[in-house]
ZAMITI-404300 format. One record per residue: residue in one letter; x, y, z of N, C-alpha, C, O, CB in turn. Coordinates in steps of 0.05 Angstrom, whole numbers, padded with zeros to 5 digits, always signed. Glycine has a CB too. Layout:
// residues N
AXYZXYZXYZXYZXYZ ...
***
This chain:
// residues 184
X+00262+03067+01993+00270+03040+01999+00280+03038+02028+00299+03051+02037+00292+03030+01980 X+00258+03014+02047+00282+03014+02070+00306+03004+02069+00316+02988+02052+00274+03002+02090 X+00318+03015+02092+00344+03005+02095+00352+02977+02111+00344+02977+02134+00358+03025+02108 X+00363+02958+02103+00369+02946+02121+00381+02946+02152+00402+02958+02158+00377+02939+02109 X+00362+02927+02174+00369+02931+02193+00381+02902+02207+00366+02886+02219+00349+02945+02204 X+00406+02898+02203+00424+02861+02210+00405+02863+02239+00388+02845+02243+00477+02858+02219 X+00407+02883+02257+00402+02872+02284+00378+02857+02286+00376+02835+02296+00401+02892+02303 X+00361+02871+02275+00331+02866+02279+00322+02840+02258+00302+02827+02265+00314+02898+02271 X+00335+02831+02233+00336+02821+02227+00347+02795+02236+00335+02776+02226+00337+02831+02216 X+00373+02788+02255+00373+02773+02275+00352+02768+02290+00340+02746+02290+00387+02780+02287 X+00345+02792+02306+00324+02778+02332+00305+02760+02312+00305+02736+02314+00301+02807+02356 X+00287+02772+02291+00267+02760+02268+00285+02729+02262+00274+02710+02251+00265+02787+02233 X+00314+02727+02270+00320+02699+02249+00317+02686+02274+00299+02670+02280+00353+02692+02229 X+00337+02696+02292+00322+02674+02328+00301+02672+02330+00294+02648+02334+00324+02685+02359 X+00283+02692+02329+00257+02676+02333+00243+02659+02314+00223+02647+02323+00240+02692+02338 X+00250+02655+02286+00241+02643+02267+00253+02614+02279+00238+02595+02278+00249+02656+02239 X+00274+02611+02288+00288+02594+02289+00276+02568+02321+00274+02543+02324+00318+02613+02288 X+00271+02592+02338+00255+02587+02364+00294+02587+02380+00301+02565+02388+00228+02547+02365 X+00310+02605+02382+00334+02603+02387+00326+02632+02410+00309+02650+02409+00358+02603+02357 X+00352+02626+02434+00339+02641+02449+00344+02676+02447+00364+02682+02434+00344+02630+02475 X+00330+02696+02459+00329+02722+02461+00323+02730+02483+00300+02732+02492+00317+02732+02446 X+00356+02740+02497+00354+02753+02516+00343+02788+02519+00349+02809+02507+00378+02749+02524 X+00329+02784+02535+00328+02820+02536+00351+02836+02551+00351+02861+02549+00300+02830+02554 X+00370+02822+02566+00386+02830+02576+00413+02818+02584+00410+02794+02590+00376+02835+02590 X+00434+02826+02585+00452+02807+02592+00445+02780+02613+00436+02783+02635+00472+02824+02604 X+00450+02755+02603+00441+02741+02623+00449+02708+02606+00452+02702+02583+00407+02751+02631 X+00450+02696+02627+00449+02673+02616+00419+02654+02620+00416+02633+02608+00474+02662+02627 X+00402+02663+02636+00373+02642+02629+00368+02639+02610+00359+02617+02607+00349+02646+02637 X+00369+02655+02584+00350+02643+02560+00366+02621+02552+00356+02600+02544+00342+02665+02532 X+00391+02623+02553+00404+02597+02537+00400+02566+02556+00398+02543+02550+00443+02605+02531 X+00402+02584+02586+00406+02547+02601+00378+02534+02597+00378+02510+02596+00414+02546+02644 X+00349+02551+02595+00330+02541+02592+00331+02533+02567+00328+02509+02566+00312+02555+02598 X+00335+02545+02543+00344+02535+02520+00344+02505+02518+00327+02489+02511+00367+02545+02516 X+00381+02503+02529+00399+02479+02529+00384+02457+02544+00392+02434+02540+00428+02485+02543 X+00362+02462+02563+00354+02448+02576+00328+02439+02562+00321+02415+02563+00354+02457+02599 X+00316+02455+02550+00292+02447+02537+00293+02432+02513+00275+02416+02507+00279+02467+02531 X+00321+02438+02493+00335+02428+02471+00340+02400+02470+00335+02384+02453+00358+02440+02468 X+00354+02397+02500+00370+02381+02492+00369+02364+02523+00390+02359+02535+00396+02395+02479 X+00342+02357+02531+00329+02341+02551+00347+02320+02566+00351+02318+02590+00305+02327+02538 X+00361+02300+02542+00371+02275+02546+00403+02285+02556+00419+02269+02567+00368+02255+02516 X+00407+02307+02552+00447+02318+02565+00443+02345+02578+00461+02362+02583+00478+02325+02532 X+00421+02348+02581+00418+02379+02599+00398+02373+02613+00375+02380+02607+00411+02409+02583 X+00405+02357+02639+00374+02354+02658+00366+02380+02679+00384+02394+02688+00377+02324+02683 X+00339+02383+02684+00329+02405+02693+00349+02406+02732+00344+02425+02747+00288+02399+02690 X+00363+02390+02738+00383+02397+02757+00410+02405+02752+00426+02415+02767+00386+02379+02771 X+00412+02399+02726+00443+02412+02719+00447+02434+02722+00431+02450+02712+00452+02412+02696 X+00467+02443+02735+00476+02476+02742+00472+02497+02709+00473+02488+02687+00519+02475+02754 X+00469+02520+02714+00462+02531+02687+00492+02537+02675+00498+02540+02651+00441+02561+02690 X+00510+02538+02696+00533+02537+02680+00550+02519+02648+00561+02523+02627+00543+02534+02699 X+00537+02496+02671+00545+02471+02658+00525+02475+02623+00537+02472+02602+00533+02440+02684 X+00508+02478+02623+00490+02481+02596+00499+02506+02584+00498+02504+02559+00456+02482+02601 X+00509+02537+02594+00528+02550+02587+00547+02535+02572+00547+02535+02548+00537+02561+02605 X+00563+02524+02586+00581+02514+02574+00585+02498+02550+00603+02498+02533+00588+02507+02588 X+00563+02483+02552+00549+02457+02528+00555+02484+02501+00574+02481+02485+00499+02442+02535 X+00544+02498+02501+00540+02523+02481+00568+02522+02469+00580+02506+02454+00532+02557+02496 X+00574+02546+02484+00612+02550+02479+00625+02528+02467+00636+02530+02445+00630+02552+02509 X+00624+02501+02485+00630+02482+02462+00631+02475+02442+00651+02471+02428+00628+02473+02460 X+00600+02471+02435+00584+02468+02418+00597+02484+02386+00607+02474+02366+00557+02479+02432 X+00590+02513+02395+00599+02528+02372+00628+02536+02374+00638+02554+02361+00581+02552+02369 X+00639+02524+02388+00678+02538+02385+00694+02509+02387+00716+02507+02375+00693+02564+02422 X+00688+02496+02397+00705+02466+02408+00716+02459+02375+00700+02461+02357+00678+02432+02425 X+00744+02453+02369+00750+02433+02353+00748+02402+02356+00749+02387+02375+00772+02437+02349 X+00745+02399+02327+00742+02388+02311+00713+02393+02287+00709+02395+02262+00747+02368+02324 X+00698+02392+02312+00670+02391+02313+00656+02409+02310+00634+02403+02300+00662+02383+02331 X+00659+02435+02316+00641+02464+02326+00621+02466+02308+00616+02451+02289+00657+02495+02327 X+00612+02485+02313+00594+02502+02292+00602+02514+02274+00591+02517+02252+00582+02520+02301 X+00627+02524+02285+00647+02548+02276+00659+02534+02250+00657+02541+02226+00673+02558+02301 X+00673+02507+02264+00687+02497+02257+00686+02485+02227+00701+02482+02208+00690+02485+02274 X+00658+02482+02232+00647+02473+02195+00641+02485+02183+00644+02482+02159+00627+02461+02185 X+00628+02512+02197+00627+02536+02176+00660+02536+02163+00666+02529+02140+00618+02569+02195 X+00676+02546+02180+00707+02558+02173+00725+02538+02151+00746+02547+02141+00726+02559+02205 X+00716+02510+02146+00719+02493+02136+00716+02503+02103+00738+02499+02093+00704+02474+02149 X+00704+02510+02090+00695+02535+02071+00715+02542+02059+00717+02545+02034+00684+02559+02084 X+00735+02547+02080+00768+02565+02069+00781+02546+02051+00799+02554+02037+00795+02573+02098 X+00772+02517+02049+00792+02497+02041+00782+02497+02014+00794+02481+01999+00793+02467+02056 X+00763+02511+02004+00747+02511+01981+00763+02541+01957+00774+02545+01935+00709+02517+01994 X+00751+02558+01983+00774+02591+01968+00800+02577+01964+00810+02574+01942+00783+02627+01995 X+00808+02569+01983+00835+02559+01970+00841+02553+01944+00857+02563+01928+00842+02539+01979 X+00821+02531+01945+00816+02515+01918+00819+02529+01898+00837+02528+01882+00791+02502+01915 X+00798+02545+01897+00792+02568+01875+00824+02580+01873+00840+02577+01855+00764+02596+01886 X+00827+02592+01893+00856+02617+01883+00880+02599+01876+00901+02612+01870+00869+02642+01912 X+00883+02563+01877+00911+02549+01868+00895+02537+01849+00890+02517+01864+00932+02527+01890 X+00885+02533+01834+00865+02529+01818+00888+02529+01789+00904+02548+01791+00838+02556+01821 X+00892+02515+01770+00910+02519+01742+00882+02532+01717+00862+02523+01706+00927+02478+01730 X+00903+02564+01716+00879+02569+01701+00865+02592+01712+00849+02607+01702+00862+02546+01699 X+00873+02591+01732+00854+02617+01745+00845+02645+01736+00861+02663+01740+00865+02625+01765 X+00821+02651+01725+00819+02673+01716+00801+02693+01722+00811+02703+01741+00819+02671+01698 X+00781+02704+01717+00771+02729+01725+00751+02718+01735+00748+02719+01759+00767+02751+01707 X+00733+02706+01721+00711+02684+01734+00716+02675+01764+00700+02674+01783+00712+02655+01717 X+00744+02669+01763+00751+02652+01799+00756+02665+01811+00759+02659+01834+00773+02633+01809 X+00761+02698+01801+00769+02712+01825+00734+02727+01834+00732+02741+01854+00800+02739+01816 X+00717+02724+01823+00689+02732+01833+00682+02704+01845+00669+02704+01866+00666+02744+01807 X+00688+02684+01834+00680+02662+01848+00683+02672+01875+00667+02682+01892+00696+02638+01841 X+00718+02662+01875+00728+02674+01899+00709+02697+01924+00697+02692+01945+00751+02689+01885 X+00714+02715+01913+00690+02734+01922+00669+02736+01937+00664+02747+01958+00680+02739+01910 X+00654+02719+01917+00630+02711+01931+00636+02690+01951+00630+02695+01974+00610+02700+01911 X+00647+02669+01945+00648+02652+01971+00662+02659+02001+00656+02649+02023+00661+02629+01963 X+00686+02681+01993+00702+02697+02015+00668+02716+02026+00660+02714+02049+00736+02724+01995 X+00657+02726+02012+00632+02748+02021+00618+02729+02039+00619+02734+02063+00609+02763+01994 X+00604+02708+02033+00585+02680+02042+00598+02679+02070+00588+02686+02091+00589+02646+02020 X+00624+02667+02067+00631+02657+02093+00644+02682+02122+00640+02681+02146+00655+02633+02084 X+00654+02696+02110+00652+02723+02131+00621+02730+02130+00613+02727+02153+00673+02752+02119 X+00612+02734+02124+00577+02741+02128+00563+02723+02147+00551+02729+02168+00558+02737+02098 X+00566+02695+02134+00559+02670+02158+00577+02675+02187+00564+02668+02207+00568+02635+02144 X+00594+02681+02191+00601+02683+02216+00586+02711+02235+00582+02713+02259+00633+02684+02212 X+00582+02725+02217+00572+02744+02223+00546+02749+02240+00541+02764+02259+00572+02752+02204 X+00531+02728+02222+00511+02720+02230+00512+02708+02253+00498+02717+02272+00502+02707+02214 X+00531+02683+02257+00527+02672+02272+00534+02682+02306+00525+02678+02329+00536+02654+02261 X+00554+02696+02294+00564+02723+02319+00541+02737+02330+00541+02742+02355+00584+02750+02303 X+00523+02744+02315+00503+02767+02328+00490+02754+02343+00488+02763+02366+00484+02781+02311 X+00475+02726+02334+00460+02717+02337+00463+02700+02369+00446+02697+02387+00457+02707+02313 X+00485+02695+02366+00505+02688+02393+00499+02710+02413+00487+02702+02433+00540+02689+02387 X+00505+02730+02412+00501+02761+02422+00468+02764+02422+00466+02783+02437+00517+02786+02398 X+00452+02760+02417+00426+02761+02420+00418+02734+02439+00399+02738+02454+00413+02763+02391 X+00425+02719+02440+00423+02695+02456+00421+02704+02476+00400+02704+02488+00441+02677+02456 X+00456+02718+02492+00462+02724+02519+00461+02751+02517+00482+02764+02520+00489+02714+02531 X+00428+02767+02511+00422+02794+02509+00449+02804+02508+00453+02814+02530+00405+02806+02532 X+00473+02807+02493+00497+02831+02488+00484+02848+02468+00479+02840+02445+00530+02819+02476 X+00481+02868+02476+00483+02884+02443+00502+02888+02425+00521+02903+02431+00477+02906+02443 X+00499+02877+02403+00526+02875+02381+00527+02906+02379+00540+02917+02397+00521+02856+02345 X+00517+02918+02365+00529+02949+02350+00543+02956+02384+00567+02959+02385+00493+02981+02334 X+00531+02958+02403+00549+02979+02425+00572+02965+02432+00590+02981+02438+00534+02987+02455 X+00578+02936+02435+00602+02921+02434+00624+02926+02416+00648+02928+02421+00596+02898+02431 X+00607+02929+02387+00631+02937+02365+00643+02961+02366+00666+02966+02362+00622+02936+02338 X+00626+02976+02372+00629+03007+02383+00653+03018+02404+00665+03039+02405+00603+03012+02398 X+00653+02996+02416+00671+02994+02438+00701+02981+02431+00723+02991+02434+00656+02977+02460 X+00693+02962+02423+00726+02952+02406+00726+02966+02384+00747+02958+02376+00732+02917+02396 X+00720+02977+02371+00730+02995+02344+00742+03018+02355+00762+03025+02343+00705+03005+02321 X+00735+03036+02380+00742+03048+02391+00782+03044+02405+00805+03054+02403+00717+03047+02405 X+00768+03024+02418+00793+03006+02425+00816+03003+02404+00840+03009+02409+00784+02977+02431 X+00806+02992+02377+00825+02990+02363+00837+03015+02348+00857+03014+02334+00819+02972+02348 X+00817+03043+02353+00828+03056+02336+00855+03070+02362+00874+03085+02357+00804+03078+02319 X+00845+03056+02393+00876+03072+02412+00901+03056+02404+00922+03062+02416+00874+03069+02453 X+00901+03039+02388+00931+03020+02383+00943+03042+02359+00962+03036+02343+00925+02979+02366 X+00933+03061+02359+00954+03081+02340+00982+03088+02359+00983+03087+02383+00937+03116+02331 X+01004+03095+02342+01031+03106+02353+01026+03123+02359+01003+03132+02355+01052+03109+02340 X+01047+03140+02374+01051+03157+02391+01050+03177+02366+01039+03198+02372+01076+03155+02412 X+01056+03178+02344+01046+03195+02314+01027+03192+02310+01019+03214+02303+01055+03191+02288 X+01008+03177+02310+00979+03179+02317+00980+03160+02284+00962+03164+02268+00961+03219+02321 X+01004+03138+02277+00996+03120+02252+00998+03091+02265+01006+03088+02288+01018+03125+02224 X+00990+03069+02249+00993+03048+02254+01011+03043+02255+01026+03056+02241+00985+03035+02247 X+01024+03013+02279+01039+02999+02282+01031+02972+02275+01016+02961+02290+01048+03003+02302 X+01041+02959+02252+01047+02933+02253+01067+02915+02250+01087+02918+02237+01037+02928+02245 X+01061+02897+02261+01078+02865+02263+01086+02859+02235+01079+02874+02217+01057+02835+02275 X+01100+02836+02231+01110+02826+02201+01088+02815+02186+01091+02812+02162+01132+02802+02203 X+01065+02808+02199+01042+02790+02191+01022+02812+02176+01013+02805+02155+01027+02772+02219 X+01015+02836+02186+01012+02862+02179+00979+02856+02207+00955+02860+02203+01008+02870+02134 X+00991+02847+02229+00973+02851+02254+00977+02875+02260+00997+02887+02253+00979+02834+02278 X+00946+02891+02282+00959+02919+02289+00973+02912+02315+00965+02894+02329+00938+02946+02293 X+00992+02926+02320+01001+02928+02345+00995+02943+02365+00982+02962+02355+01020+02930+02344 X+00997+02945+02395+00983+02959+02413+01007+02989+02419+01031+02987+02424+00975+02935+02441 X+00994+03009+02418+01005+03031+02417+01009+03045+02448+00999+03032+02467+00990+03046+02396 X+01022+03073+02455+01020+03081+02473+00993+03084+02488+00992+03085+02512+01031+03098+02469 X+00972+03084+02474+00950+03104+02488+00932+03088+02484+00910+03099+02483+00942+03134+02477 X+00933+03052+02479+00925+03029+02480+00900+03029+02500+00908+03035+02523+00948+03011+02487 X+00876+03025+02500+00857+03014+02532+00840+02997+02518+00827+03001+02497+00835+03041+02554 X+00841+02971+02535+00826+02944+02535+00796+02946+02526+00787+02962+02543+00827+02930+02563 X+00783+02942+02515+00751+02947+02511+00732+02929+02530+00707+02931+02528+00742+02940+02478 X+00745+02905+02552+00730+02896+02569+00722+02909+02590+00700+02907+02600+00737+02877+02575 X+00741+02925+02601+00722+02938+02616+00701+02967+02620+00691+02979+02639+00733+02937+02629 X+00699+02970+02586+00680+02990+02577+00652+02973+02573+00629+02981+02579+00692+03005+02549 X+00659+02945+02559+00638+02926+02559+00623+02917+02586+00599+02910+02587+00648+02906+02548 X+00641+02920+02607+00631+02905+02627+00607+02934+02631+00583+02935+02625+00656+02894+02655 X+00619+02950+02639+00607+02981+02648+00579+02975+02632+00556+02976+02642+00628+03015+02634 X+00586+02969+02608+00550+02971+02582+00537+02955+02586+00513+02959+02581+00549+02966+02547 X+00543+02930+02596+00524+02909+02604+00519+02912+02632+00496+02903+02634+00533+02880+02598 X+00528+02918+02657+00516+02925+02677+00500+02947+02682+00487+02953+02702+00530+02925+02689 X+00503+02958+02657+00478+02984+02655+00457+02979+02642+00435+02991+02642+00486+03009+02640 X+00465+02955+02628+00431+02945+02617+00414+02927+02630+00392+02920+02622+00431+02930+02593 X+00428+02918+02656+00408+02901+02670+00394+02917+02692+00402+02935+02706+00422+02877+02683 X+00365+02901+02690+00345+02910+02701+00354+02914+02730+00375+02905+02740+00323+02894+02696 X+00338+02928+02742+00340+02935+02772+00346+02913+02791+00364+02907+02806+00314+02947+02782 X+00312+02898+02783+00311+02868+02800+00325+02844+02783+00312+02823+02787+00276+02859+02807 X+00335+02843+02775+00346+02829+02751+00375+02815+02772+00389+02830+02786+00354+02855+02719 X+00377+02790+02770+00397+02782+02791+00424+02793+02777+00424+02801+02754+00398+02747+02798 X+00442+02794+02789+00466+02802+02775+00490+02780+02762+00500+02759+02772+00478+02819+02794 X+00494+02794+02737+00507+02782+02708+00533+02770+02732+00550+02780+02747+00520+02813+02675 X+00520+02740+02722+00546+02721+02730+00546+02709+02754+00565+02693+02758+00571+02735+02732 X+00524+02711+02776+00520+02707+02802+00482+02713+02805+00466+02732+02808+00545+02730+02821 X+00484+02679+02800+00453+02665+02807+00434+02669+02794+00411+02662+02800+00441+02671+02830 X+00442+02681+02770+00418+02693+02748+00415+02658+02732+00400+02658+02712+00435+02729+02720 X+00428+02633+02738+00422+02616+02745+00433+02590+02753+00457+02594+02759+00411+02616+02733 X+00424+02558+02757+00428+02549+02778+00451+02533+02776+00455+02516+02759+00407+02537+02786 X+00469+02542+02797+00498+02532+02789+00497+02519+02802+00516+02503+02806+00523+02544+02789 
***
């Protein structure tokens, strides 16, 4: 039996979708995207930032997002777990709908990350790394009252291991990530 592969199965859902795929860090596939999408609020003189930005909004802005209706979902688990009566049934309910909606973000995370060529697995790679330096100086977790981890002695940021991975994936002639790769 094969194994499942999320990544590749992304690029297969972007392209099913006609959503963009970068080969490399970059922002053209999306401003051509945003511009091709969405003709009547992304004109072919608008800076590529500006249609960047349309995005970000788009899927993070409250009230409204992408995110935002997905995450909307939670008001439902709720439902289920204050529920009179609650029993074994609601806690698979539960379950499944907690599995659905962390999965949908998931999705939508990668797929985000395939947009602006990031590679998800070496990104996660990098903050899992990161999170495993927030250990104590005993080498156990520290946490807050909330049961957050806290940042330990031997703590290092995972952006600028990210930056290092994405400037190593752009092409030679390839303008450089963040400066004119398009039209601001």
């Amino acid at each position: 039996m094969r194994k499942f592969n999320f990544e590749l199965a992304i690029l297969g859902m972007n392209a099913m979708y006609n959503l963009p795929i970068a080969q490399y860090p970059s922002l053209d596939k999306e401003t051509n995207w945003q511009r091709k999408t969405f003709p009547d609020q992304i004109k072919d003189d608008t800076p590529g930032k500006y249609a960047v930005a349309k995005r970000i909004i788009d899927l993070f802005a409250q009230p409204k997002s992408i995110l935002a209706d997905e995450l909307k979902e939670y008001v439902e688990l709720v439902g289920i777990l204050t529920k009179p009566g609650f029993d074994e049934g609601d806690k698979m309910d539960f379950l499944v709908g907690l599995a659905d909606l962390l999965g949908d973000i998931q999705v939508y995370c990668a797929s985000e990350m395939a947009r602006f060529g990031i590679p998800n697995s070496e990104v996660l790679e990098i903050i899992m790394k990161s999170n495993e330096s927030k250990l104590g100086a005993d080498g156990k977790p520290i946490y807050n009252e909330q049961g957050k981890f806290m940042k330990g002695p031997n703590y290092w940021k995972p952006e600028p291991k990210i930056r290092e991975l994405l400037v190593s994936l752009m092409p030679e002639n390839a303008p450089s990530f963040g400066h004119g790769d398009v039209k601001s």
